[in-house]
Structure formats: structure tokens, C-alpha cells
N, C-alpha and C positions, 0 to 999 in steps of 0.2 A: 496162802502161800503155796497152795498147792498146784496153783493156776501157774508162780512164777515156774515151780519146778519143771510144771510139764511142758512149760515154753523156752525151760533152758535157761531162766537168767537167775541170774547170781546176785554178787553183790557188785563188779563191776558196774553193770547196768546204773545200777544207783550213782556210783560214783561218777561215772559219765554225765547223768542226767544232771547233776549237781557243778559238773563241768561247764555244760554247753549252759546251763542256766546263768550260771555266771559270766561267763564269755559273752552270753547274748544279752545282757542286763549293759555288760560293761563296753562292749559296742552299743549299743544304742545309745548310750548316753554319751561315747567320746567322739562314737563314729559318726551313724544314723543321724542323729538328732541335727546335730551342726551339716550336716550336709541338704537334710530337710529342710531347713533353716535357709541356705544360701540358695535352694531350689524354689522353692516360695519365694524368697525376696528376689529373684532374678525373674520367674514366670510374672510379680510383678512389675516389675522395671522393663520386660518387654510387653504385656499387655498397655501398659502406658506409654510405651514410645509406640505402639502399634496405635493405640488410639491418636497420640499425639500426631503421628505420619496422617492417618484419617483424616483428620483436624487439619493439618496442614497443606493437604491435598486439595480439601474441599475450600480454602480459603484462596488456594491457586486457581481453582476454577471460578470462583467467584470475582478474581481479580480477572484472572482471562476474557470471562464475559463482559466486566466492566471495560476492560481495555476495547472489546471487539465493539463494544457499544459507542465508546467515544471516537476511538478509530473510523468508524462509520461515520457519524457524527460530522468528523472532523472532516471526511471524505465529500460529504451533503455538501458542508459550506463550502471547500477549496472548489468542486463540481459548478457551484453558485456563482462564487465569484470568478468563476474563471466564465462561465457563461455569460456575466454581467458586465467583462471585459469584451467580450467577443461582442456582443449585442452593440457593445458602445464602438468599440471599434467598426464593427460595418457600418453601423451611422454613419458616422467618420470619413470611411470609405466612401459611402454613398455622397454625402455633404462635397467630399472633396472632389467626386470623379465629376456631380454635376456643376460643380462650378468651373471645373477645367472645361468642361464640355462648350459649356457658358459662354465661357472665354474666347475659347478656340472658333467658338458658333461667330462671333462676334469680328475677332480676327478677321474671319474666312470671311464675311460677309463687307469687312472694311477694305480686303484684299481685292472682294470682287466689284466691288465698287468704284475704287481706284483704277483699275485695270479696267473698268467698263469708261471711264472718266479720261483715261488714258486714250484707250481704242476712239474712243469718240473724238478728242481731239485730234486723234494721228488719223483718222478720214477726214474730219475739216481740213487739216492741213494739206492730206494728200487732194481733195477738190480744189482747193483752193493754187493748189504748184503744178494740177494736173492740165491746166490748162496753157502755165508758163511752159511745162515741160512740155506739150503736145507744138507749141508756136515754134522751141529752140531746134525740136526734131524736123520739123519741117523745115527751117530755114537749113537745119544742116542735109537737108536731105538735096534739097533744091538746090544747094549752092554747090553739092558733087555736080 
């Protein structure tokens, strides 16, 4: 006791000490505790939507990648077939320009034939009137 004297405390001190001891007994248990309680079960509830976001992220990118794979994919074949059209079509092209060509070749050459068929007869005929026509000029020449 001699220790309290020389430090000054009394009997308040005690009374105090038996205050804050109760005070802090009866917070902790009405206060503290339930607040602990709803901090935990929240640190929980965000570590698991934190995991759950992780989870869900990683499942986006998994689908992402799937999409970019079939997208591709799908890009190969439309590329394919659109190639497999083009190929078939210049065929196509080709097939149809030669047979115009064909044709025309054909044409031109039934043309030139005719007209060669033509010229030949319009010389027979002009030898043949060129001699009528050379007798009518002289008689009309002679007869001035």
C-alpha cells in the first residue's frame, strides 16, 4: 500500500478500475462482439464474390477464346467456300468466253466466206456484162 500512497491513488482508482472493467466486459459483448461477427461474415461474403468474379472472369475468357476459335473457324470455311465459288465461276467464265469466241470464230468465218462467195459471183457477173457493157458504150459512142 505504500507503493499506492506514493503514487497518489486512493480509493477512486479502484472504483474506476471496476468501472471501465465493466463497461468494457459489457461492450464487448453488446458491442464488439456483434460487430466482429458482421465483419467476418462480410470479409467473408466479399472474399467469395471476389473469388466468385475470378471464377467468372476466367470462364469469360475461356468462352472468349472459344468464340475466337470458332470465329476463325468459321472465317477458314466462309474464305473456302467463297474461294470454291470463285474457282467455279472463272471456269464458268472461261467455258463461256470460249465458246463465244467459238461461235463468233465461226460466224466470222461463215461471213467471210459468203462475202468471198458473193465478190466471186459479182466478178463473174461483172465479166460476163463487161463485155455487153464495153459493145453498148461503143455503139453509143459511135452513133454521137
Amino acid at each position: 500500500m505504500a507503493i499506492l500512497t506514493q503514487l497518489e491513488l486512493n480509493g477512486s482508482f479502484f472504483f474506476q478500475l471496476g468501472l471501465f472493467a465493466i463497461a468494457y466486459i459489457a461492450l464487448s459483448q453488446l458491442i464488439f462482439a456483434p460487430y466482429s461477427q458482421a465483419f467476418l461474415k462480410r470479409e467473408e461474403k466479399t472474399k467469395g464474390g471476389e473469388d466468385l468474379a475470378v471464377e467468372i472472369q476466367k470462364k469469360a475468357q475461356d468462352l472468349r477464346a472459344q468464340y475466337e476459335n470458332k470465329a476463325r473457324q468459321v472465317s477458314g470455311a466462309v474464305k473456302n467456300i467463297f474461294d470454291e465459288y470463285r474457282n467455279d465461276a472463272s471456269k464458268e467464265y472461261e467455258a463461256i468466253v470460249s465458246k463465244s469466241r467459238a461461235e463468233s470464230q465461226k460466224i466470222l468465218e461463215a461471213t467471210r466466206a459468203k462475202v468471198s462467195a458473193e465478190v466471186e459471183d459479182a466478178q463473174k457477173k461483172i465479166k460476163s456484162e463487161t463485155s455487153v457493157i464495153a459493145q453498148e458504150m461503143t455503139k453509143k459512142l459511135l452513133a454521137k
